[in-house]
N, C-alpha and C positions, 0 to 999 in steps of 0.2 A: 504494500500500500504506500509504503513511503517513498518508495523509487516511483513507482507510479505519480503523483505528487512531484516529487521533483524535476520527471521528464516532465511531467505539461508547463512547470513554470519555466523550462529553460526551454521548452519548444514556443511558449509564449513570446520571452523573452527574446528568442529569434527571430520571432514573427517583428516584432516588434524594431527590431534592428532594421531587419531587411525592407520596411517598408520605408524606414527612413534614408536606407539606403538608395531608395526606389524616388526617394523626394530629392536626394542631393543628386542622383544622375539626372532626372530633368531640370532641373536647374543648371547643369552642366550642360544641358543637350541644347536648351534655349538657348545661351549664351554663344555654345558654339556654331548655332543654327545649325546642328543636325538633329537627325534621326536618337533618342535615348538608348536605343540597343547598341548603337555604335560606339557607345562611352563604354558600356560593359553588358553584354545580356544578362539574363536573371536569372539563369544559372550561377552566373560569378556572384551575383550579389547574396543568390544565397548561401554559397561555400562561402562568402567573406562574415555574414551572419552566423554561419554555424561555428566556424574555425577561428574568427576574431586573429587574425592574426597582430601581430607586434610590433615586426620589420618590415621592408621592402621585402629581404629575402623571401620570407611568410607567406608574404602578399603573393609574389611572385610564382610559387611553387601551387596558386589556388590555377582550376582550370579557364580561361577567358585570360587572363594578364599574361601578355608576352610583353618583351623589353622595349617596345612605343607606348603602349598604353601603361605600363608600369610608369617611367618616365613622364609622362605626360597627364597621370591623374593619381598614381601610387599616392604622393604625397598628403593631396587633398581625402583621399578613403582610409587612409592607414588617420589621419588625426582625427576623422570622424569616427572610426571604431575604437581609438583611447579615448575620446572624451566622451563617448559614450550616447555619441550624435546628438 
């Protein structure tokens, strides 16, 4: 029961991330007047939500980030999941 409980608060908790994550990529997509899948699909955003990573490295090793888009928006994703978006 208690595991139970704590998968749904940290699958919430996920939920939770990735949709903020879903609010700073169109944010990102207007500005850069593209397409929001182009900044990262939703896949990535939801390995960046479940995995929380730390580093670039982290970041880097999720699946969608290869070394332009790492570069080019790592920094902006990696301070939104420390500070806790």
């Amino acid at each position: 029961m208690i595991r139970i409980c704590y998968a749904q608060r940290k699958s919430t908790w996920n939920a939770y991330i990735y949709e903020n994550l879903k609010v700073l990529r169109s944010k990102l997509a207007k500005q850069k007047r593209t397409q929001a899948f182009k900044i990262f699909p939703d896949k990535t955003l939801m390995e960046m939500a479940a995995q929380r990573p730390q580093t670039l490295d982290d970041l880097e090793s999720i699946y969608g980030v290869g070394p332009k888009k790492l570069q080019r928006f790592g920094k902006i994703f990696l301070e939104a999941l420390n500070n806790d978006l």
